[in-house]
C-alpha positions in Angstrom: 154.1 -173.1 40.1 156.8 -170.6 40.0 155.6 -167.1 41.8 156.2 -164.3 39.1 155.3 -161.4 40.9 157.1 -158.0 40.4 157.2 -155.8 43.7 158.2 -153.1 42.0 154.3 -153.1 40.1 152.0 -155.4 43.2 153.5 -152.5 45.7 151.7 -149.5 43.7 148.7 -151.5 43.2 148.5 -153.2 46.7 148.5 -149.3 48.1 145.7 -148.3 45.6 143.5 -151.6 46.7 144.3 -150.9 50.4 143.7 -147.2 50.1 140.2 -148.2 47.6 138.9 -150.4 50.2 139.6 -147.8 53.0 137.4 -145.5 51.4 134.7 -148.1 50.8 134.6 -149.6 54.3 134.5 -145.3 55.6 131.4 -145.0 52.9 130.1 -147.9 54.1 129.8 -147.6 57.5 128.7 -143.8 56.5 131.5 -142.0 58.5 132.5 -138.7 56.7 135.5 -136.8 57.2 136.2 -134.0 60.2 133.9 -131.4 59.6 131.7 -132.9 56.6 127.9 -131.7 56.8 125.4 -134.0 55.6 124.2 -131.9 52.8 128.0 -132.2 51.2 127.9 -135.7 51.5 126.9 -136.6 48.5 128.4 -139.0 46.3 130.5 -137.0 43.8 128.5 -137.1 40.4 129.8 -139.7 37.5 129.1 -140.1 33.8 127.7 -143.3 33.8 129.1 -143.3 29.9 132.5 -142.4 30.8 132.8 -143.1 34.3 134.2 -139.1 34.0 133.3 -136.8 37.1 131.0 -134.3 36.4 130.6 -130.7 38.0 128.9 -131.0 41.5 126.3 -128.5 42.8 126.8 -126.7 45.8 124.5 -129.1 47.5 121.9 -126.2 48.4 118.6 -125.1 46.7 118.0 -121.2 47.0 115.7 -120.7 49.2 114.2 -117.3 47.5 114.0 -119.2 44.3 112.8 -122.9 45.0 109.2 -123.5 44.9 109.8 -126.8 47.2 112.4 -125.1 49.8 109.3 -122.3 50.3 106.2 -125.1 50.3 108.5 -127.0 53.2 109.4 -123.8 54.8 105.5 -122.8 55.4 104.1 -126.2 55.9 107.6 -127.2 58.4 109.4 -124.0 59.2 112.8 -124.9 60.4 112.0 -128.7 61.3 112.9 -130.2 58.0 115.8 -130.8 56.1 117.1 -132.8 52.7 120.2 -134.3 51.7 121.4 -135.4 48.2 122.3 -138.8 48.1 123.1 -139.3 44.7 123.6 -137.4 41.4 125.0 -139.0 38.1 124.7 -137.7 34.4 123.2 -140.6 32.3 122.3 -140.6 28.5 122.1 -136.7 28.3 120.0 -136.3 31.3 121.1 -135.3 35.0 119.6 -137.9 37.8 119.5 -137.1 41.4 118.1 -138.8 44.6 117.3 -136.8 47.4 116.6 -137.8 51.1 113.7 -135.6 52.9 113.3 -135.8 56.4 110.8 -134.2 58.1 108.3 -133.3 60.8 109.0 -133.8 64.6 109.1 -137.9 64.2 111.9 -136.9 61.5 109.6 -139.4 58.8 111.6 -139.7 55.9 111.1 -140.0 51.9 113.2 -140.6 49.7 112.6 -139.6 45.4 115.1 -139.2 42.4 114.5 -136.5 40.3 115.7 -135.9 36.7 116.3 -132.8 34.1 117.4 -132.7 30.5 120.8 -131.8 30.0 120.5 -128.4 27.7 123.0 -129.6 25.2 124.4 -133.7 24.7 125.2 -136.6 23.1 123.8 -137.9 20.1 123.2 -141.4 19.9 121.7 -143.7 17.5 122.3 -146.5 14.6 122.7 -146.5 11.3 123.0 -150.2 9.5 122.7 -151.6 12.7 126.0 -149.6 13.8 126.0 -147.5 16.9 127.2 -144.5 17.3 127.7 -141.8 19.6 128.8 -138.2 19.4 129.8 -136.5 22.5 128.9 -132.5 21.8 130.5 -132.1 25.6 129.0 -130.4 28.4 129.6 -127.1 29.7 129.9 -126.7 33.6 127.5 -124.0 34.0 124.7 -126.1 31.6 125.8 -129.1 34.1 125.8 -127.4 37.7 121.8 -125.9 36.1 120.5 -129.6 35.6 121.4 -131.2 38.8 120.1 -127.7 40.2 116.7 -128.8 38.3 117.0 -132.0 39.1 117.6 -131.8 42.9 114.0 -129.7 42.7 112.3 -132.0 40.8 113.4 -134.6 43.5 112.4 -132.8 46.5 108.9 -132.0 44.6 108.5 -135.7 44.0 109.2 -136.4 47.3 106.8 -133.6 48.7 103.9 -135.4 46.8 104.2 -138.2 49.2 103.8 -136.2 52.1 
């Protein structure tokens, strides 16, 4: 069999599947860049629809604000700390999984957490077609959900304390 290979075209995409499974093998082996803190290591968040990115939250919950932040800071006081592992919009809804470790053993629980996006796709069928019409998110109603949701997921992990 006769090779037909083009350079020219196997050369781009040899670099992206060397450069793909460079960045698996680093997430893999959980090393993180120079510099990266845990709490911004979280997988960047994905439209499980679309595949599109979706705006990221700044990783933190306010302190002054968060109901869970102040129950772990009176029960804990500085000897706790969570991570968000995962986020992802899905269906109209934001989902995100948070890692809370905790006490002096450093015990750890692990919870998703979800919230409503305020404003979404419609889906549904009609005649036994599907349809979907994408209303688009804004940022700002985005960034609020996976705000709500990283709460809801470090409640639902408190409840297993």
């Amino acid at each position: 069999m006769a090779e037909t290979r083009r350079p020219e075209h196997s050369s781009v995409f040899d670099d992206m599947l060397a450069q793909t499974k460079k960045q698996f093998d680093d997430l893999y082996r959980g090393q993180r860049r120079a510099g990266e803190r845990a709490a911004s290591a979280e997988a960047p968040a994905t439209d499980r629809d679309s595949g599109a990115p979706t705006a990221k939250p700044s990783g933190r919950l306010d302190a002054s604000s968060s109901p869970a932040v102040h129950r772990m800071n009176e029960r804990f006081g500085s000897d706790w700390r969570y991570e968000i592992t995962e986020q992802r919009r899905e269906a109209g809804e934001a989902i995100v999984l948070c890692r809370l470790t905790f006490g002096k053993d450093g015990a750890v629980r692990t919870q998703f957490g979800r919230a409503a996006l305020s404003s979404g796709p419609v889906t549904g069928a009609s005649d036994g077609v599907r349809f979907r019409s994408d209303t688009g998110f804004s940022g700002t109603d985005e960034r609020d959900a996976l705000r709500r949701a990283a709460e809801a997921a470090l409640m639902n992990c408190i409840e297993l304390i």
